[in-house]
C-alpha positions in Angstrom: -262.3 23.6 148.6 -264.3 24.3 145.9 -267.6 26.4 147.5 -271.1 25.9 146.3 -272.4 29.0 144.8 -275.8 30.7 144.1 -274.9 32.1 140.2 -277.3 34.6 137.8 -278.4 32.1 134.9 -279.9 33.4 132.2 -281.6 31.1 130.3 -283.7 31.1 127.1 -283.8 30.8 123.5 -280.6 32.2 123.4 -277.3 31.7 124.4 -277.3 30.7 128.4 -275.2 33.2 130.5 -273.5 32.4 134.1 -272.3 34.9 136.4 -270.4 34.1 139.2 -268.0 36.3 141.9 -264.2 35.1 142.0 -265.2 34.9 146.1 -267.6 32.0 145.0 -265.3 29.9 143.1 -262.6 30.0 146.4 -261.1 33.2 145.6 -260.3 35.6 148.6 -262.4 38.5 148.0 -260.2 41.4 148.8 -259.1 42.2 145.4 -261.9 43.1 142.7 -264.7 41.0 143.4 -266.4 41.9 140.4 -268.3 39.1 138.7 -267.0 36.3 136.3 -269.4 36.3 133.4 -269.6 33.1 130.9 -271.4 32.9 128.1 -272.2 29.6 126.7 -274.0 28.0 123.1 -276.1 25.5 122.7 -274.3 22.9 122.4 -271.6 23.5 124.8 -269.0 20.6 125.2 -267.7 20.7 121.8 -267.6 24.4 121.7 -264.0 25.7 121.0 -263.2 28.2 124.0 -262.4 32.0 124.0 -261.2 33.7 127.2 -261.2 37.2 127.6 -259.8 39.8 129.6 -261.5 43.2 130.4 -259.8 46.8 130.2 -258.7 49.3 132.8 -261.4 49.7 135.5 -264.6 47.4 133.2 -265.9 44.6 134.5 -267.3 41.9 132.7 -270.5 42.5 133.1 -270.5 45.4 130.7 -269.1 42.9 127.7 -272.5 40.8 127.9 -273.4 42.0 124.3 -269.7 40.8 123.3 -269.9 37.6 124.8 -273.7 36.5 123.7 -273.0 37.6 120.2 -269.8 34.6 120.0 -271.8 32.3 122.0 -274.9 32.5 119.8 -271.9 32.3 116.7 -270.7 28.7 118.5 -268.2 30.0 121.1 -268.1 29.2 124.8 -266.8 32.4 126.4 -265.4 33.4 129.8 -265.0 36.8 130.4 -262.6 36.9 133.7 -262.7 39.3 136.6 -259.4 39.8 137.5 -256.8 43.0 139.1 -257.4 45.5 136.7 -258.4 48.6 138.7 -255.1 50.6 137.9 -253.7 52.0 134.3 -250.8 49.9 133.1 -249.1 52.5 131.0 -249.7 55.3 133.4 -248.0 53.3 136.1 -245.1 52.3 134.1 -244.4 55.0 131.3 -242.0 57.2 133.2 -240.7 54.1 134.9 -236.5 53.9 134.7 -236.8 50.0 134.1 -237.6 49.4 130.4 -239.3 46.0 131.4 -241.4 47.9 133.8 -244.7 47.2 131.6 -243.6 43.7 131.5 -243.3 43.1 134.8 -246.6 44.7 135.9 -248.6 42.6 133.1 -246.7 39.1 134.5 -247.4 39.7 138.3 -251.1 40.8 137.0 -251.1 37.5 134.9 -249.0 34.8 137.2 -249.0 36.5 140.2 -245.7 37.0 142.7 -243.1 39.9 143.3 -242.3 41.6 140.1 -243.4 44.9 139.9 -243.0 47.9 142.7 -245.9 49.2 141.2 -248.7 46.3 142.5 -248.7 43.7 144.6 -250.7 40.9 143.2 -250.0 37.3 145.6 -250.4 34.1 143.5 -254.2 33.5 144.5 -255.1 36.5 142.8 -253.8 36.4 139.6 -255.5 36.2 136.1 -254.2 31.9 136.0 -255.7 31.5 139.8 -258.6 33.1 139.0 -259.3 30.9 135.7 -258.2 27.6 137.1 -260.4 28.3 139.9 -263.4 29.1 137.9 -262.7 26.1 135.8 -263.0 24.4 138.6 -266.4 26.0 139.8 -267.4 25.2 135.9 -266.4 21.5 136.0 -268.9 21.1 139.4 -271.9 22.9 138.5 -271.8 22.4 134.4 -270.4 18.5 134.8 -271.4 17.4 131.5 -269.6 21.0 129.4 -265.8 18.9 129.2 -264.0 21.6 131.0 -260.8 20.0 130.5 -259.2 22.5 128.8 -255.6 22.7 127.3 -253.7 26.1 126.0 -253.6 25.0 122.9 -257.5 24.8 122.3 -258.3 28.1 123.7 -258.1 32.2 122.2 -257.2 34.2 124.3 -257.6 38.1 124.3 -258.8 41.1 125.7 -259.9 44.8 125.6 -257.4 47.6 126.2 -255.7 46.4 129.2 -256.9 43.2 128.9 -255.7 42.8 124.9 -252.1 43.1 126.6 -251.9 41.1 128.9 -253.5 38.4 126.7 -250.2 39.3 124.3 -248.0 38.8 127.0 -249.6 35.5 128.0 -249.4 34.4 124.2 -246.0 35.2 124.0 -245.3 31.9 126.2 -247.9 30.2 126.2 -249.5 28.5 123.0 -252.8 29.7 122.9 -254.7 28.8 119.4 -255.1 32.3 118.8 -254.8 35.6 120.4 -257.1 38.5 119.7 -256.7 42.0 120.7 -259.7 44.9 120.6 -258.0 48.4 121.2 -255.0 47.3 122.5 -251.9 47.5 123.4 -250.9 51.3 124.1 -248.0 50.4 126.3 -245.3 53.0 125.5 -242.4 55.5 127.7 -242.6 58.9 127.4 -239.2 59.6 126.5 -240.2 57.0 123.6 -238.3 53.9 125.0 -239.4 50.8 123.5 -241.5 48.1 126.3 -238.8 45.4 126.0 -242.0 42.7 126.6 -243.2 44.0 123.2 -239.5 42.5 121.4 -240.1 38.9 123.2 -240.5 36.0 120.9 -244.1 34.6 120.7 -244.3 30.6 120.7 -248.2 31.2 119.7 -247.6 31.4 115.5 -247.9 34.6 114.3 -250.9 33.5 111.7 -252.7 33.0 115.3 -252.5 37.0 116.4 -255.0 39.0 115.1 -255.7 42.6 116.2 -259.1 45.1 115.9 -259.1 48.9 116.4 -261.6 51.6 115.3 -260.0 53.7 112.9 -260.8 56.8 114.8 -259.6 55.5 118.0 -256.9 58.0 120.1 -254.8 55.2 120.9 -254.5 53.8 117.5 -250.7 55.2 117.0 -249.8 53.6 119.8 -251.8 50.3 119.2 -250.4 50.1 115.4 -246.5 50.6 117.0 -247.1 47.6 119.4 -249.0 45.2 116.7 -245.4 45.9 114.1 -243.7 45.0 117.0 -245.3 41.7 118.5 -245.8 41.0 114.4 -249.9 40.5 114.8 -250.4 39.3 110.8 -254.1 40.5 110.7 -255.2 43.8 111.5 -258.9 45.3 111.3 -260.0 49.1 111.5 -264.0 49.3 111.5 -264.9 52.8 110.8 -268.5 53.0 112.2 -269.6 56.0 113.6 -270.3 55.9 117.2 -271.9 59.2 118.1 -271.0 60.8 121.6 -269.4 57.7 123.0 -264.9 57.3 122.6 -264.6 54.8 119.8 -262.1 52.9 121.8 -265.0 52.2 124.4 -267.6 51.8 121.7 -265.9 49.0 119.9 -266.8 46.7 122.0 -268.3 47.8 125.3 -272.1 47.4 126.7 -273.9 51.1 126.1 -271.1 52.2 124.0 -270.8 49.8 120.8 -273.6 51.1 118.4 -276.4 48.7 118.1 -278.0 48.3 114.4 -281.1 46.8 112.8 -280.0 43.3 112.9 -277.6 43.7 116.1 -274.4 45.1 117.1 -272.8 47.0 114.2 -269.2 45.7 115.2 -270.4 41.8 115.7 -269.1 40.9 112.4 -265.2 42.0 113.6 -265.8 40.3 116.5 -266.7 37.2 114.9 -263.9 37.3 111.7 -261.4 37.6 114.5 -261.5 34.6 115.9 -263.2 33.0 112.9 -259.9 32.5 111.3 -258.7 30.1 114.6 -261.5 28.0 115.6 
């Protein structure tokens, strides 16, 4: 049963923002409650659609700037809460199974038994949680044409988020797949993740990947894009004063804000300008 819910609108001359907690769309509320936020344009129905996946430990409600900035550029955006509390790579780098990312990131995603490291049942996965919301969308915004299919949607995330949006993509046709300071997967004894050798049925003209060129993580990031063959590739160079460039790329009180907005909104809007 889909359960009525009291939601934060936002509304003005702007883009319209909803937030709403997985526990009000039917989700059980004993794994990160943390509020769904959505972002939506003016004209919303015929909006193409961009879902987007949070790092380790952010919830969406610190990628407001992001997701007004591609709303108020024509985007509908769902930023999705989702299990995202622990470190992927910390859990999994001295792991003995070289698939050990991979499983994590599919029982995050699908849900299910695959990795020792979580335990993630069906109804809380990332694909639960956004059907359900879709759901909770399709009651209360009626007249937005939530009927939405793979193949009309980006899909990407931040970090944590950016990899598990790979890993989706690599089975899933998505229209495009976008990653911002991601994916740092890696074994210390410098295995390769076998998830990053899988074959992508989403084209690789549809990946696209943005770093800051002083992030820590950018070694790592640049290893994994070769390997899942992202074509394009951005480094912004802004500085971002005291706060980690990897944060500040993207995230609320971190990314650098400039005379006429966010410094970095013009790489968020060329990556998915590309696949609209």
């Amino acid at each position: 049963m889909i359960l009525a819910a009291v939601a934060a609108w936002t509304l003005g001359l702007g883009p319209s923002l909803i937030e709403v907690r997985p526990s009000e769309t039917g989700i059980p509320p004993t794994i990160n409650d943390a509020k769904h936020v959505i972002a939506l344009p003016t004209n919303p129905r015929r909006a193409p659609t961009v879902v987007f996946l949070p790092a380790t430990d952010w919830q969406p409600i610190w990628y407001r700037t992001y997701a007004r900035t591609l709303a108020a550029h024509g985007w509908r955006v769902i930023a999705l809460s989702y299990p995202n509390l622990q470190n992927v790579d910390r859990l999994c780098r001295e792991d003995p199974d070289q698939d050990a990312h991979g499983k994590l990131r599919r029982e995050v995603l699908f849900g299910g038994d695959w990795s020792p490291h979580v335990a993630i049942p069906y109804e809380q996965s990332v694909l639960a949680r956004l059907n359900r919301l879709i759901l909770w969308l399709r009651v209360n915004r009626p007249t937005d044409d939530w009927n939405l299919l793979a193949s009309r949607v980006s899909i990407g995330g931040h970090s944590q988020g950016g990899g598990h949006a790979a890993y989706w993509a690599q089975e899933t046709r998505f229209r495009s797949v976008f990653l911002i300071g991601a994916t740092e997967d890696r074994f210390l004894d410098g295995r390769t993740p076998l998830w990053t050798l899988r074959p992508s049925v989403t084209t690789p003209a549809a990946w696209s990947a943005l770093s800051h060129a002083q992030d820590g993580l950018l070694s790592l990031q640049s290893a994994n894009w070769n390997r899942l063959n992202v074509s394009r590739r951005t480094l912004a160079s802004f500085d971002t004063g005291p706060h980690d460039p990897h944060e500040a790329i993207v995230l609320d009180e971190r990314t650098p804000i400039g005379p006429i907005g966010p410094v970095f909104a013009p790489f968020w809007i060329a990556q998915l300008s590309g696949r609209r």
